[in-house]
C-alpha positions in Angstrom: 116.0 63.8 30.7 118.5 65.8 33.1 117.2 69.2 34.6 120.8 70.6 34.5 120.2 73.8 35.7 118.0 73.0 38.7 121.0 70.0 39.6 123.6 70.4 42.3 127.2 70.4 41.7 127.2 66.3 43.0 123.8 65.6 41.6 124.9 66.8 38.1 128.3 64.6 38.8 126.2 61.1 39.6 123.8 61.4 37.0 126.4 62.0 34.1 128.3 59.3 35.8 125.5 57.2 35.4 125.2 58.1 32.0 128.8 56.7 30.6 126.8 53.2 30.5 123.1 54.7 29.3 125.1 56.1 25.9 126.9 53.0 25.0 123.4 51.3 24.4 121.4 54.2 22.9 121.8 56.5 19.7 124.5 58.5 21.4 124.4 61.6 18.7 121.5 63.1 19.6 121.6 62.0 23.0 124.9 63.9 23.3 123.5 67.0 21.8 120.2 66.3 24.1 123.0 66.7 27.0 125.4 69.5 25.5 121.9 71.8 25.1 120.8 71.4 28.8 124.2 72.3 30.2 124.5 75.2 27.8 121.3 76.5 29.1 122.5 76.1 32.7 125.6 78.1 32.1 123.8 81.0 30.4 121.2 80.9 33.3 124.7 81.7 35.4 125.1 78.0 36.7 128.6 77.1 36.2 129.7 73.4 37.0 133.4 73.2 36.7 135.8 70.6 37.5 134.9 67.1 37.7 131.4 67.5 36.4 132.3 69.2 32.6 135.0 67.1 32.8 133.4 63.4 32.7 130.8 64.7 30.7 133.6 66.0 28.0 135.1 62.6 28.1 131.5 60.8 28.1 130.8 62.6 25.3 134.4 62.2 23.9 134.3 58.1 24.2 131.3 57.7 21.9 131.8 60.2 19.4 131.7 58.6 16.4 133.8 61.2 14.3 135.5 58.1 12.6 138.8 60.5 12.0 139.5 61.7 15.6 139.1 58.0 16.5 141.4 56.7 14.2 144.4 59.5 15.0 143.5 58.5 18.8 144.4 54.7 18.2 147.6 55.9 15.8 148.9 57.9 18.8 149.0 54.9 21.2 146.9 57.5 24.1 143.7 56.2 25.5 142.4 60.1 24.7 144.4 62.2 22.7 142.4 65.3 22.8 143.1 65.1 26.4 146.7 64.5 25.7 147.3 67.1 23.3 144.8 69.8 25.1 147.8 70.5 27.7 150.3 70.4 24.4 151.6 73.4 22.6 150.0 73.5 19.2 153.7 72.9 17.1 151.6 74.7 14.1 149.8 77.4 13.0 147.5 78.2 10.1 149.3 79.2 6.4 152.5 77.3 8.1 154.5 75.5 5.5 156.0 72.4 7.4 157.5 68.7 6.0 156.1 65.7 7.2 156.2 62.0 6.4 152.5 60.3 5.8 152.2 57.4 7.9 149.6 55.4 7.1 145.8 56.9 6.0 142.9 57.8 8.3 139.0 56.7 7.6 137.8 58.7 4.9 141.0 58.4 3.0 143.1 61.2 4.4 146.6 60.7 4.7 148.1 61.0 8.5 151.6 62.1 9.9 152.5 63.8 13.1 154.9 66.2 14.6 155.8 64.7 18.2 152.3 63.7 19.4 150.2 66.1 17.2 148.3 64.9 14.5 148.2 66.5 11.0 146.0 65.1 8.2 146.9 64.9 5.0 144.5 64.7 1.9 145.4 63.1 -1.8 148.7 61.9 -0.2 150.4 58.2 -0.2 151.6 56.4 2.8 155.2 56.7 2.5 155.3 60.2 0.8 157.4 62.9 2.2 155.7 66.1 1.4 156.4 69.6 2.0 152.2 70.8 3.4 150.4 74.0 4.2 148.6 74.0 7.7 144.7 75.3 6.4 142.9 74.1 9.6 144.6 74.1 12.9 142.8 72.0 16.3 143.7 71.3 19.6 144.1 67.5 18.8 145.0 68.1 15.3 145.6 69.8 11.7 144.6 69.6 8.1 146.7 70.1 5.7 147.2 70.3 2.0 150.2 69.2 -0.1 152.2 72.0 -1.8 155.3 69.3 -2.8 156.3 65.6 -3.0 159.7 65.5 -1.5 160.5 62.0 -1.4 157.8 59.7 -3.2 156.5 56.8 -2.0 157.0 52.9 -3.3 153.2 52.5 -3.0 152.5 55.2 -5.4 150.9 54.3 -8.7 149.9 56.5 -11.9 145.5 56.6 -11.6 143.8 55.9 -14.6 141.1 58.3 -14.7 141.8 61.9 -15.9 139.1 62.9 -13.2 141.0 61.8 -10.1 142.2 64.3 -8.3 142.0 67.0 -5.3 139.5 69.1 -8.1 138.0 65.8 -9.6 134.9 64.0 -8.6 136.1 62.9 -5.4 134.4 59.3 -5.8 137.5 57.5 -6.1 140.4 58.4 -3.0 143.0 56.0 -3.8 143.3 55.4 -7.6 147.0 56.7 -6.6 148.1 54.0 -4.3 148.7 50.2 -5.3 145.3 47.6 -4.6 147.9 45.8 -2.2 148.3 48.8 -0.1 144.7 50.0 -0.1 143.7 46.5 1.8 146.7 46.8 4.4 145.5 50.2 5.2 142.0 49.5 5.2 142.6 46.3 7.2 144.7 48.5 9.8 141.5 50.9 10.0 139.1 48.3 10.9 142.0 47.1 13.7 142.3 50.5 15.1 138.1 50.4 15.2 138.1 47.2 17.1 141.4 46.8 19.3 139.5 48.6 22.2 136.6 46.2 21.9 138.3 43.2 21.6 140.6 44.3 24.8 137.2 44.8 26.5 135.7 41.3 25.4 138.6 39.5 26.2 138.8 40.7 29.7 134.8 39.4 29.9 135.7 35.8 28.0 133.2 37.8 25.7 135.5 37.0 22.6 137.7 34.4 21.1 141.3 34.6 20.1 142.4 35.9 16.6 139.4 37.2 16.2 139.7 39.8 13.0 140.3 37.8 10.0 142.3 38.8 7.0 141.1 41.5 4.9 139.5 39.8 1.2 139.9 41.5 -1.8 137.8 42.4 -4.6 138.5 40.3 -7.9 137.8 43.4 -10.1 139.4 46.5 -8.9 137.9 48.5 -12.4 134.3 47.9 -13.6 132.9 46.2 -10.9 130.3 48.5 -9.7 126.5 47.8 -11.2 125.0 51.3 -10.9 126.2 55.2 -10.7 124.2 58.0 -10.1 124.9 61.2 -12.2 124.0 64.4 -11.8 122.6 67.5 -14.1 123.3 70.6 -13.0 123.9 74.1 -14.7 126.7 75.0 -12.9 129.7 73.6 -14.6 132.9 72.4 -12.1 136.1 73.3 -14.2 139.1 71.7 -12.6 141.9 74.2 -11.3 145.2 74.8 -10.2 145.4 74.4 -6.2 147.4 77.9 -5.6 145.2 79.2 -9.0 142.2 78.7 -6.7 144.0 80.0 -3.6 145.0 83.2 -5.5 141.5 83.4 -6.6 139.7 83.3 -3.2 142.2 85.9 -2.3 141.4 88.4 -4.6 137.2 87.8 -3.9 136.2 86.5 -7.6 133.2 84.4 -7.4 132.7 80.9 -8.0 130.4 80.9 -10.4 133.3 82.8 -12.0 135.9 80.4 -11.6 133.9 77.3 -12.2 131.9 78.9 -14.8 128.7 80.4 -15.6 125.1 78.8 -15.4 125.3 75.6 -18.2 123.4 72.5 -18.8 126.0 70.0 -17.4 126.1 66.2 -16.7 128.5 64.6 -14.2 129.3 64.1 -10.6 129.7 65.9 -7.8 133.6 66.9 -6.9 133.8 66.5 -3.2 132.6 69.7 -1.3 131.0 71.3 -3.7 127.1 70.4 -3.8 125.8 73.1 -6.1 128.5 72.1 -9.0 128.8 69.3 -11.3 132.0 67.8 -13.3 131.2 66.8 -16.6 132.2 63.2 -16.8 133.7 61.3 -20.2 134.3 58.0 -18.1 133.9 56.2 -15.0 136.3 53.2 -14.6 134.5 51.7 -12.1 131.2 51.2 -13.8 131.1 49.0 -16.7 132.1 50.1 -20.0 128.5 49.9 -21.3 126.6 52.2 -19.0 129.8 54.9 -19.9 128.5 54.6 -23.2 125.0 55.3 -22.3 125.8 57.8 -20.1 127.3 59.8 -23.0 124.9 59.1 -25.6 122.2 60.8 -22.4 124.9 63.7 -21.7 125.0 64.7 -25.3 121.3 64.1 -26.5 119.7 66.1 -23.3 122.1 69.0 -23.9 120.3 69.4 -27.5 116.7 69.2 -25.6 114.6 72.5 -24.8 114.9 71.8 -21.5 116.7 72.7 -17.8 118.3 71.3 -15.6 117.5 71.3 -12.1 119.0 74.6 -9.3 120.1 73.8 -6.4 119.4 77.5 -5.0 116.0 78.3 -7.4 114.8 74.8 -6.7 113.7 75.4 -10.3 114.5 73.1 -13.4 113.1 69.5 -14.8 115.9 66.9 -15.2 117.9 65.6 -11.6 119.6 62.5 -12.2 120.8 60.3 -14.3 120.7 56.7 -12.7 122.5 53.8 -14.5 121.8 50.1 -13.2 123.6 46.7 -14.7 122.4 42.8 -14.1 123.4 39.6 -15.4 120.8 37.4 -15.8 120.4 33.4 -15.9 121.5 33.1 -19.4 124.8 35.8 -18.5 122.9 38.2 -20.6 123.5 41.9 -19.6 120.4 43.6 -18.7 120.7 47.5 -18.0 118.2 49.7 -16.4 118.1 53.9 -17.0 116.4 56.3 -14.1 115.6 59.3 -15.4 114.6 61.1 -12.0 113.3 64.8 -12.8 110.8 67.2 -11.8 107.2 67.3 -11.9 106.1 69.7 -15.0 105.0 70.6 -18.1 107.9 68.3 -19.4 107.1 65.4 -18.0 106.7 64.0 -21.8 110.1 65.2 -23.4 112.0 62.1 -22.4 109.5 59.7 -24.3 111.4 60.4 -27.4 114.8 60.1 -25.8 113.9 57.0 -24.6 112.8 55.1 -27.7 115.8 56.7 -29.3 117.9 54.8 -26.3 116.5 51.4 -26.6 117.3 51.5 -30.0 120.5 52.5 -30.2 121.4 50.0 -27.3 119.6 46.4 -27.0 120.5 45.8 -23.4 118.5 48.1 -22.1 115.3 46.2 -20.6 114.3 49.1 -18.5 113.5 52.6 -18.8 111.7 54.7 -16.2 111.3 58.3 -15.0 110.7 58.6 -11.1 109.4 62.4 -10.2 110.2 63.8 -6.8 109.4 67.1 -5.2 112.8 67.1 -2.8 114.8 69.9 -2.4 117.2 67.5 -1.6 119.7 65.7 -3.7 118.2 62.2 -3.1 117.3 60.1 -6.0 114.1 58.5 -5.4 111.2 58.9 -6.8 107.9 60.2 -5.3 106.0 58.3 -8.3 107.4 56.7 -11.1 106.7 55.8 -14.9 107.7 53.2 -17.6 109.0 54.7 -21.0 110.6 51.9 -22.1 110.2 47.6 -20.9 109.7 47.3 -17.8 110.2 48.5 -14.2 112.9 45.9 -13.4 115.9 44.2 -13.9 117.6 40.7 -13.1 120.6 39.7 -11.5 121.5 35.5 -11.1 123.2 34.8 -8.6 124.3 31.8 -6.5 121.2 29.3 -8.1 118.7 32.3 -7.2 117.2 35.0 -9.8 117.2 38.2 -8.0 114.8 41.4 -9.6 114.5 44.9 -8.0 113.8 48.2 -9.5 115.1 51.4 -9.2 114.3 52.3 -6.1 115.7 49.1 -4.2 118.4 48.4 -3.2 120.8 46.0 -4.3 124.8 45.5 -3.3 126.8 47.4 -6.1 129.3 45.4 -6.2 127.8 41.6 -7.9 131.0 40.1 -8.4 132.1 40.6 -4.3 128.4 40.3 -3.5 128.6 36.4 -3.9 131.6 36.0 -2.1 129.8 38.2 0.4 127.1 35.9 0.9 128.6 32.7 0.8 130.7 33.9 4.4 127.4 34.7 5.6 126.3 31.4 4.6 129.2 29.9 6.1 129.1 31.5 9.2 125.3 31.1 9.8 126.0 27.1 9.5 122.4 26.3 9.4 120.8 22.9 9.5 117.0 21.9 8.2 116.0 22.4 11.8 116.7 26.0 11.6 114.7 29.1 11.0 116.4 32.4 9.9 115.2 35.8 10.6 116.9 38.7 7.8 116.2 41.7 9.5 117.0 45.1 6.5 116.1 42.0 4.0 115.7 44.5 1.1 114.5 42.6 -2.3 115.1 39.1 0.2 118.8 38.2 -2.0 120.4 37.0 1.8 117.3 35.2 3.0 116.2 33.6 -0.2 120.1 32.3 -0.8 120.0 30.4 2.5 116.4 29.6 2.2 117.5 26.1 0.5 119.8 25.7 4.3 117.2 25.9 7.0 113.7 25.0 7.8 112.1 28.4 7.2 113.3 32.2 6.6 111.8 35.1 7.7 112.5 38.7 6.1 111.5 42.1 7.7 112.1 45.4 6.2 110.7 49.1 6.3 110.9 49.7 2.4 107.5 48.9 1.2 108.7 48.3 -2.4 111.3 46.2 -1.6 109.2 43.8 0.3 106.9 43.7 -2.3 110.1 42.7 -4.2 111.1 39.7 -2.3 108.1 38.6 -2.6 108.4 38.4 -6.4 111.5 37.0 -5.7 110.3 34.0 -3.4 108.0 33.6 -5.9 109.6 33.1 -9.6 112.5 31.4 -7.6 109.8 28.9 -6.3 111.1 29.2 -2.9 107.9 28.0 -0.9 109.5 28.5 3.1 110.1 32.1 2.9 108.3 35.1 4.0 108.8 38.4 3.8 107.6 41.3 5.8 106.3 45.2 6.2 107.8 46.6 9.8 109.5 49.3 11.0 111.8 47.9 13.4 112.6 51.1 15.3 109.1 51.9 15.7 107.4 48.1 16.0 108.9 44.8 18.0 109.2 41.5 17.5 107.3 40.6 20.8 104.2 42.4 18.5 101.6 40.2 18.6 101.1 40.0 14.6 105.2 39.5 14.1 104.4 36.9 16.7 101.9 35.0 15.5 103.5 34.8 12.2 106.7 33.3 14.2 104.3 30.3 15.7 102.5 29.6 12.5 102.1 25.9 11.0 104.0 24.4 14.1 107.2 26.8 12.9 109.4 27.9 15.9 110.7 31.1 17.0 113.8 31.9 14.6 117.1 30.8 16.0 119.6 32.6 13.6 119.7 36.3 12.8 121.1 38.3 9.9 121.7 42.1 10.2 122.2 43.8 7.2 121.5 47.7 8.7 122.6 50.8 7.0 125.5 53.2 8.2 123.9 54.6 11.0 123.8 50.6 12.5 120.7 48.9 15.1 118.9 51.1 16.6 118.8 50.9 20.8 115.0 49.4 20.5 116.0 46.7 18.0 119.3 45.4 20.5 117.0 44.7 23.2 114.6 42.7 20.9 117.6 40.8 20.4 118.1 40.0 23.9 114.8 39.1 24.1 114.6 36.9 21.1 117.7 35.1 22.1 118.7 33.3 18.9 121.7 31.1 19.0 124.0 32.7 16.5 123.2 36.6 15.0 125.1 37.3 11.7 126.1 41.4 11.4 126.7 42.7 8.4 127.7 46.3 8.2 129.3 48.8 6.1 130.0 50.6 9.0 133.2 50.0 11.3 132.1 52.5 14.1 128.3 51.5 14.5 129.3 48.4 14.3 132.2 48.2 16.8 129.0 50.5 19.3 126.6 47.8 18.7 128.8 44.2 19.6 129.6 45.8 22.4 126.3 46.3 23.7 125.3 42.5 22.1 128.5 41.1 23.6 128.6 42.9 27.0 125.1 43.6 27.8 123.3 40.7 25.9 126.0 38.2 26.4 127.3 37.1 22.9 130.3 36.1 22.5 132.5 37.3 19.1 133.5 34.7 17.3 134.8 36.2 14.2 135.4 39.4 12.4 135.5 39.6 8.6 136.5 42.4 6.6 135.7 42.3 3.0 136.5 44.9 0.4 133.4 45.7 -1.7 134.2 49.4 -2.9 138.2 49.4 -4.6 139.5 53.0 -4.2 137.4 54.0 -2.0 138.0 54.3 1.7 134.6 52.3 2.7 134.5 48.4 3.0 132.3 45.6 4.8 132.7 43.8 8.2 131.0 40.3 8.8 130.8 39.7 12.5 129.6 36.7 13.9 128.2 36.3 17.4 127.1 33.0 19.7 125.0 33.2 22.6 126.9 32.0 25.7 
């Protein structure tokens, strides 16, 4: 990298020049913090580069920050930079302020967002179209947050939620139970436009992209009940919702938390927002289905009679973790549930065998039953190594004319309902033919691949997760699916151009696939995997993503680098009242 301290004044300015087109293709957090370090050393060492220099690097680093907030007040504001813009402002606020504002429309993340000239204030647990008297907590150069004190004038799109745990104290898992479906997909659809206009104004001036590109937003059939597995936590610090100026007065006066949320309990529930170390106790979840509420009670009240702990956040002591509830529908419609106990490793490793009988009993659905031990500090829920206590290790979802099984620690979309409609665009936009082959690259249990499989002449699946390869193999199998194959690679670490991928690309006469589907988590395709792309060269890629701002990073490196072109952008909503959503994006070689 950059020797910052040893540069010149102009050397510095050329090389960070340079690097405005090295971050758009490579992962530009760390590379960004990689750059930050070097020139804080040179400063400290007493080599001070003002003026031009700090300058493009500020707005280097500025232009692919991927603080999805700051880039969505920027677009809102109509500036191509608005930290830069409101740097030279007067701040019109200051912390503890009360001021009036009018919420405008709602931010990524699900924060509400007005403004006082220019300046940006954000706005939790408010409606767009709310009036509302706010008190400034957090003040910016570019912006504020804020916190509603009153509702002046209320807002057409405001609806009563139906969960008594919504709230700014509640769990924090739904953000817009408050504010009609209608006006969650306008607002979400506006987000993903705000992610994009830039890129599409950069495509079009390269013929990189096709008119009316971002399609309309598709909404979820089931706005309650529709998700297939929640994750519950046990803790033994209780969360006990309070007042908002309650909880001011409180922090005021110094009493502890543990004092205003309560002592050390056995607790289970779900984390409110911003609180890690607590846990709300949770009577019922209207977004999972009614059955797995019922379960999760029958858990929450028979664990709390058990001689045993739950597990500290700070001690790192305790046995039980996390409650994991998982739905399917199987061939014959049947439900078919699956309960995670993840926990410790101990002397109490055998206490849930009772619990678990006692469960199977009381509710037939239930095919699996497993306890998954991990040794994490963390708060992640899979297991290390894993145990049946009841059936078996897996579950069933049919889907589109092909029987999909995972287990608990795969992963599988949580919304099955969406999920189809999901993969029939895919399917739609892939438009294969017999003479096709497919590559799914993040193939998971294989559910995309194995889908299409009956479209094209071959499919190919790669993922990293060892158990959900072994997975889709299962899954090729007991669908009978004989031109699929699935396999074990890292794809930031290995290529495609490695000789073993390779070989298995030119086996029985098969050519080279020609169609790619991307189906990568949040953090999007790594830098490596973009220029395998390039080299493979298929004909159409397929990106799926959950992701707006990876997303929006990576076509523009595919499109302006690799030379796709975007044909289509669609945005479907998979989470209801929540501010996250999926983007299908569909790409042609030109």
């Amino acid at each position: 990298m950059i020797a910052f301290s040893n540069c010149t004044t102009s050397r510095l300015t050329t090389h960070l020049s340079s690097a405005v087109f090295f971050l758009s293709t490579q992962n530009t957090r760390y590379v960004c913090k990689h750059m930050e370090k070097n020139i804080d050393a040179a400063i400290r060492k007493g080599n001070f580069f003002w003026g031009r220099s700090i300058l493009l690097f500020s707005t280097t680093v500025d232009r692919f920050n991927n603080n999805a907030k700051l880039a969505t007040c920027s677009s809102l504001s109509k500036e191509s930079n608005i930290q830069s813009s409101n740097a030279t402002q007067k701040v019109p606020v200051k912390r503890g302020e009360e001021v009036t504002v009018k919420i405008q429309g709602l931010v990524t993340g699900g924060d509400g967002i007005s403004r006082i000239g220019r300046y940006v204030v954000m706005v939790p647990h408010s409606v767009p179209g709310q009036v509302v008297k706010v008190v400034i907590t957090r003040v910016r150069s570019s912006y504020a947050n804020a916190k509603v004190v009153q509702v002046v004038e209320e807002s057409p799109y405001k609806v009563e939620p139906v969960c008594k745990h919504f709230g700014p104290f509640g769990c924090g898992g739904c953000k817009f139970q408050h504010i009609s479906y209608d006006k969650q997909l306008e607002e979400k659809y506006e987000q993903i436009l705000r992610h994009y206009e830039g890129l599409f104004t950069r495509l079009a001036s390269s013929s990189c992209a096709e008119k009316q590109t971002l399609k309309p937003m598709i909404g979820s059939p089931l706005i309650y009940g529709y998700r297939n597995k929640m994750e519950f936590t046990f803790g033994n610090r209780r969360w006990i919702p309070i007042d908002l100026h309650q909880q001011d007065s409180a922090e005021n006066e110094s009493i502890s938390n543990d004092q205003q949320v309560g002592g050390d309990d056995f607790v289970l529930g779900l984390k409110p927002s911003g609180h890690f170390d607590k846990v709300l106790p949770i009577e019922y979840c209207h977004l999972q289905e009614s059955i797995a509420n019922e379960i999760m009670n029958f858990v929450q009240k028979r664990t709390a009679e058990m001689q045993t702990s739950a597990y500290d956040v700070y001690s790192h002591q305790g046995f039980l973790r996390n409650l994991v509830i998982r739905t399917a529908n199987n061939i014959r419609n049947e439900m078919e549930v699956m309960v995670n106990f993840v926990t410790s490793f101990g002397e109490d490793s055998k206490l849930l065998q009772p619990l678990a009988l006692e469960l199977a009993k009381e509710f037939p659905c239930i095919k699996s039953i497993v306890q998954n031990f991990t040794t994490s500090k963390g708060g992640a829920s899979r297991g290390e190594e894993e145990q049946i206590l009841f059936g078996c290790n897996y579950i069933q979802h049919y889907m589109l004319g092909r029987t999909l099984r995972f287990t608990a620690n795969c992963f599988f979309q949580t919304n099955p309902l969406q999920t189809e409609k999901l993969y029939q665009l895919v399917r739609e936009a892939a438009n294969l033919n017999r003479k096709d082959v497919l590559l799914d690259l993040f193939c998971g249990i294989g559910s995309i691949g194995l889908c299409l499989a009956s479209d094209c002449k071959y499919v190919y699946g790669i993922d990293v997760v060892e158990e959900a390869i072994q997975m889709a193999k299962v899954n090729a199998e007991i669908n009978q699916v004989k031109n699929a194959e699935f396999i074990l690679a890292n794809l930031e670490k290995s290529s495609l151009q490695d000789p073993e991928i390779q070989r298995l690309f030119h086996r029985n006469g098969i050519l080279p696939p020609n169609v790619v589907i991307v189906d990568p988590p949040r953090g999007g395709l790594h830098s490596r995997l973009i220029k395998w792309l390039r080299w493979l060269k298929p004909n159409r890629i397929i990106y799926v993503s959950c992701n707006p701002a990876t997303q929006v990073r990576d076509l523009e490196s595919l499109c302006l680098v690799q030379r796709y072109r975007l044909v289509s952008v669609q945005p479907i909503d998979m989470f209801p009242h929540t501010p996250h959503m999926e983007c299908i994006a569909v790409l042609e070689r030109m």
